[in-house]
C-alpha positions as a Python dict, from the first residue, in 0.01 Angstrom:
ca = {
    (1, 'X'): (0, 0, 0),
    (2, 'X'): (-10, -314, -150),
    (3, 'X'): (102, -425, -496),
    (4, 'X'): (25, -660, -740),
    (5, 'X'): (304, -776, -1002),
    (6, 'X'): (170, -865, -1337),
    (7, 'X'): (361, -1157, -1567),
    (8, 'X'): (616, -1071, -1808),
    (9, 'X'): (420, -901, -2127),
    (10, 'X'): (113, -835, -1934),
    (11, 'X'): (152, -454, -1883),
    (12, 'X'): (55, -395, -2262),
    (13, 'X'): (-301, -287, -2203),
    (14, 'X'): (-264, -74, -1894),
    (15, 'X'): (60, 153, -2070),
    (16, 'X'): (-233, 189, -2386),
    (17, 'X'): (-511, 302, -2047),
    (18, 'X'): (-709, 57, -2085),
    (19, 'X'): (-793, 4, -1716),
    (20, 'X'): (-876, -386, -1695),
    (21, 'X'): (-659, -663, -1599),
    (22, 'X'): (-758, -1009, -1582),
    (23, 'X'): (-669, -1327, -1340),
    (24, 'X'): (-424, -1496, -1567),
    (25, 'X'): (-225, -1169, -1630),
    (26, 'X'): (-101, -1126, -1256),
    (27, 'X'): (194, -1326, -1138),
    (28, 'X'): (190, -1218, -739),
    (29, 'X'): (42, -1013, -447),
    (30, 'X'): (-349, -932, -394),
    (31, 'X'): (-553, -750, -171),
    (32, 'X'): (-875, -707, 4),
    (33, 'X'): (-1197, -695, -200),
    (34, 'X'): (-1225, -347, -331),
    (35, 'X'): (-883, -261, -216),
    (36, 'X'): (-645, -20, -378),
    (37, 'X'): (-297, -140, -491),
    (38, 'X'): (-35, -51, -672),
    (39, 'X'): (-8, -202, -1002),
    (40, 'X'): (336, -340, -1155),
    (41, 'X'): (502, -530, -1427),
    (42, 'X'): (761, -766, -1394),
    (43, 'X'): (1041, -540, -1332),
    (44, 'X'): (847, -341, -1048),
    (45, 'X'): (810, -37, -1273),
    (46, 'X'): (422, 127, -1164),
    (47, 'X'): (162, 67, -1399),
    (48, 'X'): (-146, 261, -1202),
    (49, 'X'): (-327, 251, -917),
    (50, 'X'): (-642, -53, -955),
    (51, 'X'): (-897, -173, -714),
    (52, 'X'): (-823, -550, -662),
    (53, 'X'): (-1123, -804, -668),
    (54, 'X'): (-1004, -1141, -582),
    (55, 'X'): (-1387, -1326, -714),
    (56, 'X'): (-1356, -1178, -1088),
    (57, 'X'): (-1189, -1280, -1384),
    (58, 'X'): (-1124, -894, -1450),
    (59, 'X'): (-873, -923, -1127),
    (60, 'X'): (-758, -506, -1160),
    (61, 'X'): (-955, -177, -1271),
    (62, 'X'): (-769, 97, -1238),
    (63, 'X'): (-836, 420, -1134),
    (64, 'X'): (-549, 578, -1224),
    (65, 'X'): (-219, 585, -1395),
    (66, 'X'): (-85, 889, -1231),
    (67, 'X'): (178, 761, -1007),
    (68, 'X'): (128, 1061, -790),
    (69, 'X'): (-211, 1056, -785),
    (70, 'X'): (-379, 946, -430),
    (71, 'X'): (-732, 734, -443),
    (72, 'X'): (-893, 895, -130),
    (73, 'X'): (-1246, 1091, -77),
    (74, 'X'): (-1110, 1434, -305),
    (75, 'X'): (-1002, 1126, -589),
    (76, 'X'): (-1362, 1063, -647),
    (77, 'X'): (-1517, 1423, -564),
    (78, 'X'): (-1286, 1508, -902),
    (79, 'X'): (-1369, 1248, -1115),
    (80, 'X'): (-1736, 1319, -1071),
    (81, 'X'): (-1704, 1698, -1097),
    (82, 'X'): (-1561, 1618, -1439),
    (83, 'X'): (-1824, 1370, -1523),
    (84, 'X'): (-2107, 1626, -1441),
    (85, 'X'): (-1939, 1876, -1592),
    (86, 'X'): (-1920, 1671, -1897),
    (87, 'X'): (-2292, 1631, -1877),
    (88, 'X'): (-2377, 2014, -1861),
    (89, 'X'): (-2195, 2093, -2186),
    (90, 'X'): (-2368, 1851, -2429),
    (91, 'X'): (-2649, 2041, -2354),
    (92, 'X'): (-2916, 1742, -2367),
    (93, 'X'): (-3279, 1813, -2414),
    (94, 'X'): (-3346, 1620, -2061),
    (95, 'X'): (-3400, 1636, -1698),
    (96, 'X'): (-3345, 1249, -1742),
    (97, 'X'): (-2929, 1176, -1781),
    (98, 'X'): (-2633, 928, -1711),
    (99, 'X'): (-2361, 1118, -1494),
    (100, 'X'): (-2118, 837, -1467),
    (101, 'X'): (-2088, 641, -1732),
    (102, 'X'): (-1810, 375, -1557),
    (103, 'X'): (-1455, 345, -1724),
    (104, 'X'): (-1549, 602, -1953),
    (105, 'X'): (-1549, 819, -1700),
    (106, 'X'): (-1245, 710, -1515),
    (107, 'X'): (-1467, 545, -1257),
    (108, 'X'): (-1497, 165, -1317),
    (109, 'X'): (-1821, -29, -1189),
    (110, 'X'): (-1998, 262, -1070),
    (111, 'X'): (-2326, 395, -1303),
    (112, 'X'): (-2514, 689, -1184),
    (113, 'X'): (-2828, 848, -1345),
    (114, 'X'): (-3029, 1157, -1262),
    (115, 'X'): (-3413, 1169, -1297),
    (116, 'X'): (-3522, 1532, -1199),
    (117, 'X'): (-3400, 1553, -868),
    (118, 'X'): (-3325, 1226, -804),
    (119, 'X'): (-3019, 1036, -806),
    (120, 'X'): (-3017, 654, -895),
    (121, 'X'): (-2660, 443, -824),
    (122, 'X'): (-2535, 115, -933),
    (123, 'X'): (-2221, 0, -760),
    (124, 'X'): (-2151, -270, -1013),
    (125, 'X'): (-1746, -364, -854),
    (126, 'X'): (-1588, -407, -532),
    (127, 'X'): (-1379, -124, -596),
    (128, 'X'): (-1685, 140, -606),
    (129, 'X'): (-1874, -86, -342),
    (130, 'X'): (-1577, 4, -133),
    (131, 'X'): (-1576, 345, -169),
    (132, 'X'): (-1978, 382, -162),
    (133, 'X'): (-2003, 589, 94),
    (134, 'X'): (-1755, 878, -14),
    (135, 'X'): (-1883, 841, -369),
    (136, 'X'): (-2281, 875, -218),
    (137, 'X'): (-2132, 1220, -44),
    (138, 'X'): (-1939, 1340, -367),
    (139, 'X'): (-2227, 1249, -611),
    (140, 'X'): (-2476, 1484, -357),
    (141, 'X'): (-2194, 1739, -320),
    (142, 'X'): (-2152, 1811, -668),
    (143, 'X'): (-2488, 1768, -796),
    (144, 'X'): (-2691, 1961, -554),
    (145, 'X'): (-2935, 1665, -511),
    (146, 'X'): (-3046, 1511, -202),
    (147, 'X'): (-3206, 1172, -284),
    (148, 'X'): (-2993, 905, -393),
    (149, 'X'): (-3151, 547, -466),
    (150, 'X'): (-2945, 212, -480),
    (151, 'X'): (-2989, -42, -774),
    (152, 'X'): (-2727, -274, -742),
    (153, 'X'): (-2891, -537, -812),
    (154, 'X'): (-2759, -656, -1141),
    (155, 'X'): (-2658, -1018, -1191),
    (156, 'X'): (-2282, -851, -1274),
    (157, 'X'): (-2246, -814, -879),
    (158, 'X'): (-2203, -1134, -792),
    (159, 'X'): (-1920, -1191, -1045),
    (160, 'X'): (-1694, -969, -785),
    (161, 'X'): (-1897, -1167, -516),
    (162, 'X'): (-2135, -892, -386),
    (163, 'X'): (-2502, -977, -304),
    (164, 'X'): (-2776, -754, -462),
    (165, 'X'): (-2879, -426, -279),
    (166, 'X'): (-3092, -169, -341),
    (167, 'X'): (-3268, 79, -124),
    (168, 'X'): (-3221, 486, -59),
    (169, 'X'): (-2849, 570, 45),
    (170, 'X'): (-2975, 933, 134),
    (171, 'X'): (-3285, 1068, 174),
    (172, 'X'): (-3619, 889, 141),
    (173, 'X'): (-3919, 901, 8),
    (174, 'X'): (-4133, 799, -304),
    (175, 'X'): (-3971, 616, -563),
    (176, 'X'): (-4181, 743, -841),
    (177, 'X'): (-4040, 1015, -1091),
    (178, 'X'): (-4143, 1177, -1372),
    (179, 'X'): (-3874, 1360, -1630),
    (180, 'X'): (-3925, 1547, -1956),
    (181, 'X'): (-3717, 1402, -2267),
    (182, 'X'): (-3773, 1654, -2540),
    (183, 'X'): (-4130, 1825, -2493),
    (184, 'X'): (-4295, 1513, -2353),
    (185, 'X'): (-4317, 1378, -1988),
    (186, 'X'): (-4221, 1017, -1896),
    (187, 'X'): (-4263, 810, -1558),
    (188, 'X'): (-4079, 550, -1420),
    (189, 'X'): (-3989, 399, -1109),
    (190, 'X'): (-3655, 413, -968),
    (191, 'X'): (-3737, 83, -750),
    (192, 'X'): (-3911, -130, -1004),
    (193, 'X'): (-3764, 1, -1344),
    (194, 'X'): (-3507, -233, -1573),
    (195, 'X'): (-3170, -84, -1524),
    (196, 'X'): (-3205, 239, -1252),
    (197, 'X'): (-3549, 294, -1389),
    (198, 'X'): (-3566, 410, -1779),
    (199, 'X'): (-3366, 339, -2050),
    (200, 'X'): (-3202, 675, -2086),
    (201, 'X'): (-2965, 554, -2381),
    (202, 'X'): (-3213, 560, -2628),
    (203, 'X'): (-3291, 923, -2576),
    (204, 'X'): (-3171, 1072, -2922),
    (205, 'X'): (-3310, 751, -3099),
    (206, 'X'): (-3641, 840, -2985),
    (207, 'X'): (-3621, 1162, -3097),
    (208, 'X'): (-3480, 1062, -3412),
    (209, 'X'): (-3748, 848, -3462),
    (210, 'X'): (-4002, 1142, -3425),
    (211, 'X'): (-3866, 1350, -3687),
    (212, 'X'): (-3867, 1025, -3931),
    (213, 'X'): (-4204, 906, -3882),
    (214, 'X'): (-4314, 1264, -3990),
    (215, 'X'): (-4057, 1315, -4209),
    (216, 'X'): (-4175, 965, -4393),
    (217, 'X'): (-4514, 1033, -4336),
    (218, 'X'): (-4565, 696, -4125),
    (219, 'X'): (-4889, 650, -4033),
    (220, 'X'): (-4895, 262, -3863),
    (221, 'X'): (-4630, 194, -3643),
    (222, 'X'): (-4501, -124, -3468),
    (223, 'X'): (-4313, -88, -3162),
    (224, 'X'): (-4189, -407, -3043),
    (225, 'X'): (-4031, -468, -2675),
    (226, 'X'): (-4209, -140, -2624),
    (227, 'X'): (-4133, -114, -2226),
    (228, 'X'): (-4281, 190, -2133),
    (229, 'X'): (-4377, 311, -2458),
    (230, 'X'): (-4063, 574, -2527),
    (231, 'X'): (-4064, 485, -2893),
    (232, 'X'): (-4450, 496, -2919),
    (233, 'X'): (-4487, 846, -2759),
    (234, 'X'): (-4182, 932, -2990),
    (235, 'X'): (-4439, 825, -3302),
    (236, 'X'): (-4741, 970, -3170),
    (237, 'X'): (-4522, 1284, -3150),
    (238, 'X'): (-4419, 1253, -3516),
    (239, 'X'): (-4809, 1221, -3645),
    (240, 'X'): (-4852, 814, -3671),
    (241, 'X'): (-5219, 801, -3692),
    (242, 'X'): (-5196, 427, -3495),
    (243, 'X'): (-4892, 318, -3308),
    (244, 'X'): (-4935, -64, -3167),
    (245, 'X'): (-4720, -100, -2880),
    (246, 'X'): (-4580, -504, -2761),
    (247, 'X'): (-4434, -619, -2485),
    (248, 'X'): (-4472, -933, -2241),
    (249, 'X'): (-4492, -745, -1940),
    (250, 'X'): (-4833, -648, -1847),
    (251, 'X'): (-4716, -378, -1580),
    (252, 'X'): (-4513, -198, -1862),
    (253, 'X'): (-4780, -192, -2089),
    (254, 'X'): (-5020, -20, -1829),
    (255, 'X'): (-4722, 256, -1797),
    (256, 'X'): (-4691, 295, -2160),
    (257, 'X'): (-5059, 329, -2206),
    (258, 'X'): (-5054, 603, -1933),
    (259, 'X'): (-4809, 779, -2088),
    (260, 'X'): (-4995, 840, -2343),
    (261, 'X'): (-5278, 990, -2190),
    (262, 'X'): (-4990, 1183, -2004),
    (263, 'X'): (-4856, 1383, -2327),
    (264, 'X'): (-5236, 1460, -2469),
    (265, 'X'): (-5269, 1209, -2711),
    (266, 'X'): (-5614, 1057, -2839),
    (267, 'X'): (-5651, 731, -2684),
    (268, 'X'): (-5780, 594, -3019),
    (269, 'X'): (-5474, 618, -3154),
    (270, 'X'): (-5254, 353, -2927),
    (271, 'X'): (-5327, 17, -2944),
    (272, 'X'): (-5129, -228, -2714),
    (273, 'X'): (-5085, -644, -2679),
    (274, 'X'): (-4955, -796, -2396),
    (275, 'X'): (-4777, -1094, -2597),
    (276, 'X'): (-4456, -1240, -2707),
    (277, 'X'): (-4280, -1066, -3019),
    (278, 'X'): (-4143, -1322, -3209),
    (279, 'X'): (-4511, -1492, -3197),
    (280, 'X'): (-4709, -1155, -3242),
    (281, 'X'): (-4471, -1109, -3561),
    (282, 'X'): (-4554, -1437, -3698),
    (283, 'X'): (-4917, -1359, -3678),
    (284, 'X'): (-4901, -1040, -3791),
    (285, 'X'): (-4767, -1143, -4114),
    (286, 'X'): (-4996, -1457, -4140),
    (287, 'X'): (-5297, -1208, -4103),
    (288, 'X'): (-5154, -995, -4407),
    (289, 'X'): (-5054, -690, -4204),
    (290, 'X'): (-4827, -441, -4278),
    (291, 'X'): (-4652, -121, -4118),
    (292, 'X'): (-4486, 182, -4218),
    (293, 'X'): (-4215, 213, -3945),
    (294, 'X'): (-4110, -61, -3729),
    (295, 'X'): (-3882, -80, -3402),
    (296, 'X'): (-3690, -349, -3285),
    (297, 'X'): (-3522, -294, -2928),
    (298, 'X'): (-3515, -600, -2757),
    (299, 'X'): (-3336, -696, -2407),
    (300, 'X'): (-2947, -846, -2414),
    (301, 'X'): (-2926, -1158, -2618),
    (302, 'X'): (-2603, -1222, -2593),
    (303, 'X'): (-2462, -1087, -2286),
    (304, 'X'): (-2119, -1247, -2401),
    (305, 'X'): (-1948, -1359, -2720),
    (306, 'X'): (-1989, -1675, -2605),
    (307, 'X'): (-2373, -1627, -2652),
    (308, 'X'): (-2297, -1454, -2998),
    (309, 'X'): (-2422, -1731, -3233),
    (310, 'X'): (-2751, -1822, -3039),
    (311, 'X'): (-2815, -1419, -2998),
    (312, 'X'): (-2726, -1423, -3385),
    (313, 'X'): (-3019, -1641, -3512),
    (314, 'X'): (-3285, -1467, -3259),
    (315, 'X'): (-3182, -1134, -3388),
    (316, 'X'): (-3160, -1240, -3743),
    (317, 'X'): (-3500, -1428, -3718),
    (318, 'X'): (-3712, -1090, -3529),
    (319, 'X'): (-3536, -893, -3843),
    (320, 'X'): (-3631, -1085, -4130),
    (321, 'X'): (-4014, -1118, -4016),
    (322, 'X'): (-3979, -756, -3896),
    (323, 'X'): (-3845, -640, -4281),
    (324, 'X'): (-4110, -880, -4463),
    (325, 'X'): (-4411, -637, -4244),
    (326, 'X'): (-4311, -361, -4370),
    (327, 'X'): (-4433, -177, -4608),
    (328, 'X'): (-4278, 24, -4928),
    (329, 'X'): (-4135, 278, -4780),
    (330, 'X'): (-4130, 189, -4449),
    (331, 'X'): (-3865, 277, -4155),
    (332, 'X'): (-3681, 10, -3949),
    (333, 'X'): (-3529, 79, -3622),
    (334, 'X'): (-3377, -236, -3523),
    (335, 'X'): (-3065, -224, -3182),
    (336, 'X'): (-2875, -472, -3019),
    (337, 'X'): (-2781, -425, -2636),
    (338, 'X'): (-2576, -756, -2633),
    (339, 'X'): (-2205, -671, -2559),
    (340, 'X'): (-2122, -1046, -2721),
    (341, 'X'): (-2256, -878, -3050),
    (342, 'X'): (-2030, -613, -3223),
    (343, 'X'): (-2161, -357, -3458),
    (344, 'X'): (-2018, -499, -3772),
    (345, 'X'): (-2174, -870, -3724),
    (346, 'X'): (-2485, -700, -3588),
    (347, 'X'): (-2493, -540, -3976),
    (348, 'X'): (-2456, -901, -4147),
    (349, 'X'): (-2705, -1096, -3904),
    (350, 'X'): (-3013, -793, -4028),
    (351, 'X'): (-2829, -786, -4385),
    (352, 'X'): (-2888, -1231, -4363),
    (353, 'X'): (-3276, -1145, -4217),
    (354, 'X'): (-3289, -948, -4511),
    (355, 'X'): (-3178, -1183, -4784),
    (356, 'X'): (-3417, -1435, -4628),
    (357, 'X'): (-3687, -1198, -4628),
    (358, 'X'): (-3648, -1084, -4986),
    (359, 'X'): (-3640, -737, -4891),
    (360, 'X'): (-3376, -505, -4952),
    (361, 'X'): (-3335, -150, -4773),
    (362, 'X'): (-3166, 144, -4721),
    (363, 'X'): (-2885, 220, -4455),
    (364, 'X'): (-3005, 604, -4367),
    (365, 'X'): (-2826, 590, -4023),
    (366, 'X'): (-2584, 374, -3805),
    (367, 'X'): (-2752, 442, -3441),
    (368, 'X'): (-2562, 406, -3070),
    (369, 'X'): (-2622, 520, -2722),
    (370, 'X'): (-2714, 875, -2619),
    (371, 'X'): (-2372, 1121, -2577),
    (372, 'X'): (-2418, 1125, -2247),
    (373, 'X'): (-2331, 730, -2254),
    (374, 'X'): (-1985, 749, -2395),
    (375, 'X'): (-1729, 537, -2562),
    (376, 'X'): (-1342, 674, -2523),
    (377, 'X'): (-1112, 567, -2709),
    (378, 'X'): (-922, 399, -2404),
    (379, 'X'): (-1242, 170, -2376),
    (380, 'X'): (-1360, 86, -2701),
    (381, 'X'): (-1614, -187, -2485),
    (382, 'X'): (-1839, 85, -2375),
    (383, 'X'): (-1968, 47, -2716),
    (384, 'X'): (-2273, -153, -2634),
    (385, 'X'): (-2599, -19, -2783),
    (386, 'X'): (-2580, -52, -3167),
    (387, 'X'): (-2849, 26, -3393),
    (388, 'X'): (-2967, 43, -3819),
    (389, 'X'): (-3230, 276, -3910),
    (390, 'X'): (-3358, 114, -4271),
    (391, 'X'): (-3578, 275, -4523),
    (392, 'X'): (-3691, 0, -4769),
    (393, 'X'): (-3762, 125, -5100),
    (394, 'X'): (-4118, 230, -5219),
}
């Protein structure tokens, strides 16, 4: 086995678990790509067991810090027994769910989801592109399933210096699926979908958002960077008497407009414009409109904190003309996805929209990822999807 010896000081972060190391913390030794060594600091005393990756910045991730522990086939059969385990007791209203949620599962660069019977992958280090094919066995083993699709096609691959693949590991077959979230049915496609298909961590958000718009009595509804149309079948659910549904791309529009022929709702109801959102806002409030709930869920502006303050006045500007359309007593959903934009200065950039718009509102809810997308408290970075529900007053 081969070891790696960090600098003096370095060890800090793996004796507190957290299971990254980066290039300018290791003083000798390396490894294959994808490798397992053995980790230690400067005195030789073992730190945990990593998978080395020579091409990324984040040089270690460790699978474990059990010096005893072995990283074979029966390592990884384990760790997603536990994860699917996990999954069964939070008891989630879906047939749609993330099983492996990476380093919050012990099982860094790997993301798995289930849709129905089908089994969607992204191998996102060299570590779990290593081990691929004992993870594709364990993940069919322990689940039951027999179809498991590739996505690794994420521009995060080629940081550890792995092309993009995607295809079916095992089985074949179509790569259309439909799932039931709650008591209505959604499509996707595991092939052509953003991330492995469906955004699955906005699950409880949607359904949050169906108890609101009833609850508030909303009856026109925005929902911008609409994708499929999760949010807008969430507000047809909750009684919205016309939900408007935006997006750029014309192929997601077409599947949100089917879905809502899919759960039984009047056509008349759903409107839908292929356009840009910050533009469509702009006219929107130039033509005098106004809504009763609004959602805001657009894709990663800042991927990194070095993005942060260009992300921060693109958020802050969709916000403020967001809060000046809506009405007296209207609802705003408004998320980040940008890892370069914490939760706390993702609160000041909609409370700055908000002074700029003149509106005030009401925090009724902080929102975050569905349960089955955890944060531990070993790996407080898994926090990614961040969220404000606002109810301005009447």
């Amino acid at each position: 086995m081969k070891s790696i010896r960090l600098r003096e000081g370095k060890e800090r972060s793996l004796l507190k678990k957290h299971p990254w190391v980066f290039a300018g913390s290791v003083d000798r030794g390396g490894g294959d790509s994808g490798e397992t060594v053995r980790v230690e600091s400067s005195d030789g005393r073992f730190l945990a067991w990593a998978a080395y990756s020579a091409r990324s910045q984040i040089r270690l991730r460790a699978w474990s810090f059990d010096e005893a522990e072995r990283i074979d086939a029966g390592f990884f059969e384990r760790r997603i027994a536990a994860a699917v385990s996990m999954r069964a007791r939070l008891a989630i209203q879906s047939d749609g769910m993330r099983l492996i949620h990476g380093e919050a599962d012990g099982l860094p660069g790997l993301i798995v989801d289930r849709y129905a019977d089908t089994l969607v992958a992204q191998f996102l280090s060299a570590g779990s592109e290593r081990w691929k094919p004992q993870i594709a066995d364990a993940l069919l083993s322990v689940t039951g399933c027999t179809r498991l699709y590739e996505r690794s096609d994420s521009g995060v691959r080629k940081l550890e210096g792995l092309a993009a693949v995607t295809g079916w590991l095992r089985g074949e077959g179509g790569t259309a699926v439909t799932i039931c979230e709650h008591d209505w049915q959604l499509t996707l496609d595991v092939h052509e979908g953003h991330k492995t298909g469906f955004y699955l961590d906005q699950r409880d958000n949607r359904a949050r958002f169906a108890q609101w718009v009833k609850q508030f009595g909303a009856q026109r509804v925005l929902n911008c960077y609409c994708y499929t149309g999760g949010f807008s079948v969430a507000a047809l659910a909750g009684g919205a008497a016309q939900v408007t549904s935006v997006d750029s791309s014309a192929p997601a529009l077409e599947r949100a407009r089917a879905h809502v022929a899919l759960n039984g709702f009047d056509a008349s109801r759903a409107m839908f414009a292929d356009a840009d959102v910050n533009a469509y806002l702009r006219a929107q409030l130039e033509a005098g409109q106004r809504f009763d709930a609004i959602v805001l869920d657009p894709p990663k502006f800042a991927p990194t904190a070095a993005h942060a303050e260009r992300a921060a006045r693109a958020y802050k500007d969709i916000n403020r003309l967001a809060l000046k359309l809506l009405a007296p007593g209207g609802l705003l959903l408004t998320f980040s996805c940008s890892g370069g934009v914490g939760a706390e200065l993702f609160h000041k950039i909609v409370a700055g929209a908000g002074i700029d718009a003149g509106v005030d509102a009401a925090l009724i809810a902080r929102l975050e990822a569905a349960c089955d997308h955890p944060t531990t408290l070993w790996f407080p970075e898994g926090e990614y999807l961040k969220g404000l529900a606002l109810l301005r007053p009447s």
